[in-house]
N, C-alpha and C positions, 0 to 999 in steps of 0.2 A: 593421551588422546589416541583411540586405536584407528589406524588406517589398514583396510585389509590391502594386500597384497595383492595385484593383476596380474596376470599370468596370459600369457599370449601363446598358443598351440596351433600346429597346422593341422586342416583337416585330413589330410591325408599323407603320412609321411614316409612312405614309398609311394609314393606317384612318381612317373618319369617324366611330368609335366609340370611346371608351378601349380602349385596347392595354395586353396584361399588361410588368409591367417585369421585365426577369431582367438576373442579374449572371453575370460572365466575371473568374476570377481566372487568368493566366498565370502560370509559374513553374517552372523547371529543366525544360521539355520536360513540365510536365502540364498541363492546363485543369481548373478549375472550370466547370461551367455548372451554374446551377441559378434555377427561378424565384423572384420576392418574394413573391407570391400577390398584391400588388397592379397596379391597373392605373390609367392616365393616359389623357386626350386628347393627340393628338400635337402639338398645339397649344398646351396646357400644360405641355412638355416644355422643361425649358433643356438642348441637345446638347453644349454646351460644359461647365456644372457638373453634367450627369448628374442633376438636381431638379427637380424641380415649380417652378413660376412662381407666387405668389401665396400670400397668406395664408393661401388655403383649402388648400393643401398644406402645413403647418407641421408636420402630426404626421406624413404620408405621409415628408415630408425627414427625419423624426426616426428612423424606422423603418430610412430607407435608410441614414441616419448610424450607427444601431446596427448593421446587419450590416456596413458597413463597419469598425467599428470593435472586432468581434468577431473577422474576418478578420483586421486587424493584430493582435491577442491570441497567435489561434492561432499563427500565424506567430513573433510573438516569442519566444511561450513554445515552439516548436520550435525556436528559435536558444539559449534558456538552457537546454535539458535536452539541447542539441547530437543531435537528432531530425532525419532525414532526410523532410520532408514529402511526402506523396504526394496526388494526386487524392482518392481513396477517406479517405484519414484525415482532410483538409483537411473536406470534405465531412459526413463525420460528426461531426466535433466544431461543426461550423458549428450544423446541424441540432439538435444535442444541446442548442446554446447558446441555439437563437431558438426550437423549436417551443412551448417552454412559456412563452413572452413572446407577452402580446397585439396586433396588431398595432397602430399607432398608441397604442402608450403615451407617455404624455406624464410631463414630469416632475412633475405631481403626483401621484406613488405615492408610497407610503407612503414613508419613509424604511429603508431597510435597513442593519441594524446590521453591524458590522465580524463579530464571529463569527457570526453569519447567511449573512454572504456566503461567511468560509472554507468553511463548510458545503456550502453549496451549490457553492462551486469546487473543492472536493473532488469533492463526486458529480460534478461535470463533466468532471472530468479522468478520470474510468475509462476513456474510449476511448482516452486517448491518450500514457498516462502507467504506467509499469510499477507493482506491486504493494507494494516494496519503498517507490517514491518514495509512492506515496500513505498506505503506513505512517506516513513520518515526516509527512506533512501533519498526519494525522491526531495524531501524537504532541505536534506543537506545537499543533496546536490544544485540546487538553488541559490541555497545562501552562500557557495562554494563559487557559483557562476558570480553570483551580485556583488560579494566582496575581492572577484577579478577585478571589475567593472568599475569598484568605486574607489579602487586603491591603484589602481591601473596598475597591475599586478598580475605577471604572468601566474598561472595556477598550474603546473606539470608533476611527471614527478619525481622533476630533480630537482624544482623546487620546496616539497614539503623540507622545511628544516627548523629547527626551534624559532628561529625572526618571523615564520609562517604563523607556526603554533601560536605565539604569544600575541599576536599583533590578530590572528583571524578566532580568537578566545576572545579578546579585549574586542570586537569587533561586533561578537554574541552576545555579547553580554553588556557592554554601553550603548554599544547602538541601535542593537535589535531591542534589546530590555530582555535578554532571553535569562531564565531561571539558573544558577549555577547544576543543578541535575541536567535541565537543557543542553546546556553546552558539554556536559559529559556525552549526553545520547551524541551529541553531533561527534565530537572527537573518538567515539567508539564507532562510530560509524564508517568514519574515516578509516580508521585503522582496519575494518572490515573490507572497502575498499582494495587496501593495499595490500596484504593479507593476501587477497585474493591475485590482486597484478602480480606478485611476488608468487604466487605460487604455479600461476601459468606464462613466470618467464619475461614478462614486460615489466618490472621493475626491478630494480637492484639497490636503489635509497633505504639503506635500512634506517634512517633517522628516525621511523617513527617508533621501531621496537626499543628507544631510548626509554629508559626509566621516568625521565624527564617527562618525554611528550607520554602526558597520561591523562585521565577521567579525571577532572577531581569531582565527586559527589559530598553532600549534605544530608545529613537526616533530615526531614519535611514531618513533621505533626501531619497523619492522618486520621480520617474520623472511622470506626466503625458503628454501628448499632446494636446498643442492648438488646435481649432477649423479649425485654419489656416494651420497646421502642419498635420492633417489628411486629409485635403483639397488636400495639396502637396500629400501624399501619394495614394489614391485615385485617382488622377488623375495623378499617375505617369505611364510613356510608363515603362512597366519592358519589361526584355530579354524572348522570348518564352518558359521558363521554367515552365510548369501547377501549378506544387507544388508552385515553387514563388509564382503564381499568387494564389492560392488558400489562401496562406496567409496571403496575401495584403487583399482579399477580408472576409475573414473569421476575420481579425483583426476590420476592419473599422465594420463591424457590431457592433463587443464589444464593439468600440468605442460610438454607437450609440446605444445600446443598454442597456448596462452596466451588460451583460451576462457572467458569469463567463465558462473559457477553455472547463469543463466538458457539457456547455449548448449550448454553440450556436455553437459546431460541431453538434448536433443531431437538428436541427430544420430541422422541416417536414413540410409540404404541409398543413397538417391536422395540424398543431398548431397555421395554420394564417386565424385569422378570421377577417372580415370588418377590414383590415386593422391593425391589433395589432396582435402580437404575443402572444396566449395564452400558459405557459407553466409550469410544476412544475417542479421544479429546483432539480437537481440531488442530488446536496451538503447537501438540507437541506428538502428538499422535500416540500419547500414552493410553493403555487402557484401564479405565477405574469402574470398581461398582460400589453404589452408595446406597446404605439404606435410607427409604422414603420414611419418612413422620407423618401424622396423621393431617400434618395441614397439607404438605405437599400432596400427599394423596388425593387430598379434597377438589387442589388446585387443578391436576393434571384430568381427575376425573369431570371437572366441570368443560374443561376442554376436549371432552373424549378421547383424550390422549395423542393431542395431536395440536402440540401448543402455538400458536399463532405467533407472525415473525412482526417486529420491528424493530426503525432504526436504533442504534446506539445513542447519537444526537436526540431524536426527540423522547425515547425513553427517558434521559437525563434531564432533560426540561421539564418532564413531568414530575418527575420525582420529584427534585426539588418544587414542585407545588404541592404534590403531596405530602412531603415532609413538614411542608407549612401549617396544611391542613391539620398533619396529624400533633401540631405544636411539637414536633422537638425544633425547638428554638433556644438549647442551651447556649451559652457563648461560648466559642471558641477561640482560643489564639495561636494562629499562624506564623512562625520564624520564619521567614528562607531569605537570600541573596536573591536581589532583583537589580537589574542595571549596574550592575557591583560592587549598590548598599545592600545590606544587613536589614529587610524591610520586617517588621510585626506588625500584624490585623487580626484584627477581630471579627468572625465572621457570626452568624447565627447555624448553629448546627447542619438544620436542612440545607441553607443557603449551599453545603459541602457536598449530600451524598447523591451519587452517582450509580451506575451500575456496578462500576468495578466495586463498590463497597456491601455488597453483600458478598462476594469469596471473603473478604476481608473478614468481615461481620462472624463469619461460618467458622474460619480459623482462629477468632480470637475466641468468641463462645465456647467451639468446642474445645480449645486451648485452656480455659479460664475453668470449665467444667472438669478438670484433669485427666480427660481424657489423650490420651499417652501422644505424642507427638508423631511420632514414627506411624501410629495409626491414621491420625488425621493427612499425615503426609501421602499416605495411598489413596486416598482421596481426591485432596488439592494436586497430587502429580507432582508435589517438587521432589526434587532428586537430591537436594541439602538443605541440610538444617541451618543454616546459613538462610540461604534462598527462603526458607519456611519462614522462619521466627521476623523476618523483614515482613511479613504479614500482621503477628501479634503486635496491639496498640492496647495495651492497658498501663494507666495510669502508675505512678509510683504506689497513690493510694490501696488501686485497685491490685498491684504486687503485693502492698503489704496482708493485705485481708487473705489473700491464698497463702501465703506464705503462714498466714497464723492455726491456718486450717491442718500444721504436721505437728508431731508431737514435739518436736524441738524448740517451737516458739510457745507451748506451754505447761 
């Protein structure tokens, strides 16, 4: 995990007056510059630990300890939400983090309580953290308040400890009915949380970097669509409803694109060049260019290149009417852990697909087509093949038939 290094310099270090201090963070070809608002004699300057000299600077060093160590925050938490940092975000969220701390606080402030501080790390992350992700903050931090409430159970965080862990899991999971993947997001979230208190000084419970208190996930059977199956879709007559139809057509792109909900509603005029899609991707701020196929072409050019937005929700609603329409109505059967049985259903195919299942769609097609991983990977934006191949949903069957396609199997 790289953290760059902060470096604090006075502006002027022969001055025979106090000189303001400002800090310089480097990092991938950007600079931070920005001032502390406070200022030193350059004589009370240590050049080597970048600090004040002397007792009478205890709070000034406190101050410059904080922004440094709001700096390694942002920085980490742009390595665990796998976020590409920039000047300008680095900066903002810096800002966002200190202008409402008074300067020279010292640690006799009040004590701030563990859901206090969620709170407040919440509203902090709006600059830098998508909608979706600050939902689920939001949603554990709920169920974190409701299982205070119904266990009459202090929630601090000298409380997190494994009697927490296991009792507020057994809590997700029997009593909410939440999915075993659910209660991983929650418990990584948590840790995200602390993570964070732990890194700006208000925590010290390291219980939760326990091996113990961990995620546990599940494999989940998801659906993608054949080649065939978007084919049908695509060329389905739908009923004269715009929104249907915008859809259908904003679907098949994902399908062919492998554009994740937040991307390929915003594609412009100006992000298609000779033919490919150039763009940086909202989620992670990577930039990918994808070549266009002659349907997406058709799609974008019937739009003037200037694709019309909606929601996620009703997109999803639709689809599954369309998928109805277009009869994939294969069965499907569903394994996962629900209330903290072992639940299997059976669904009807369409009943299943959503938006997120054309990235899906995109990487197993172009997966299944052998075209090379590491290509389709510049694409979809993931950084490991790990992360990748958790996309690819093809059957045992559907391995063996590729697998017959090298000379080895015959």
């Amino acid at each position: 995990m790289y953290i760059p290094k902060t470096n604090f310099y006075l502006k002027d270090t022969k001055a025979n007056d106090p000189t303001l201090i400002s800090l310089q963070v480097k990092f991938n070809g950007h600079r931070v510059l920005m001032s502390t608002g406070e200022k030193i004699h350059p004589q009370k300057w240590d050049y080597s630990k970048q600090r004040g000299v002397g007792k009478e600077y205890a709070d000034l060093n406190y101050w410059l300890n904080k922004i440094d160590s709001e700096l390694a925050s942002i920085f980490r938490n742009c390595n665990i939400e796998n976020i590409t940092p920039t000047a300008e975000l680095v900066l903002a969220q810096l800002k966002d983090r200190i202008d409402n701390t008074p300067p020279h606080a010292t640690s006799i402030q009040p004590k701030i309580t563990l859901l206090k501080f969620i709170e407040q790390f919440i509203e902090q992350s709006k600059s830098i953290r998508q909608n979706e992700t600050l939902k689920g903050y939001r949603t554990t931090l709920n169920h974190l308040k409701d299982f205070s409430i119904r266990y009459n159970r202090k929630v601090d965080f000298e409380d997190i400890d494994m009697d927490f862990y296991h009792q507020f899991t057994k809590y997700l999971s029997v009593e909410i009915g939440n999915s075993k993947n659910t209660v991983a997001k929650h418990i990584k979230t948590i840790k995200t949380y602390l993570n964070e208190a732990t890194d700006r000084g208000l925590n010290v419970n390291m219980i939760f970097k326990s091996r113990s208190f961990k995620k546990i996930t599940e494999t989940v059977d998801k659906i993608y669509l054949t080649l065939d199956e978007i084919q049908r879709i695509y060329e389905l007559v739908l009923p004269n409803v715009r929104v249907m139809n915008i859809a259908r057509d904003l679907f098949v792109i994902s399908c062919y694109t492998g554009l994740r909900f937040s991307d390929f509603t915003h594609i412009r005029q100006e992000d298609i060049k000779d033919n490919q899609i150039h763009i940086r991707t909202k989620k992670t701020n990577q930039y990918v260019v994808i070549p266009t196929n002659s349907i997406v072409k058709e799609i974008l050019s019937k739009y003037h290149y200037n694709l019309p937005s909606i929601s996620n929700a009703k997109m999803n609603q639709y689809l599954k009417e369309i998928g109805k329409l277009a009869e994939i109505n294969s069965p499907v059967v569903i394994t996962k852990t629900e209330g903290g049985r072992r639940v299997q259903k059976t669904y009807k195919k369409y009943e299943l697909i959503s938006a997120h299942c054309g990235r899906r769609s995109f990487a197993t097609n172009t997966y299944k087509d052998n075209i090379p991983a590491i290509s389709i990977m510049k694409i979809t934006g993931h950084t490991s093949e790990k992360a990748f191949l958790g996309y690819i949903r093809i059957s045992q069957e559907e391995n063996a038939e590729l697998l017959m396609q090298h000379d080895f199997f015959n």
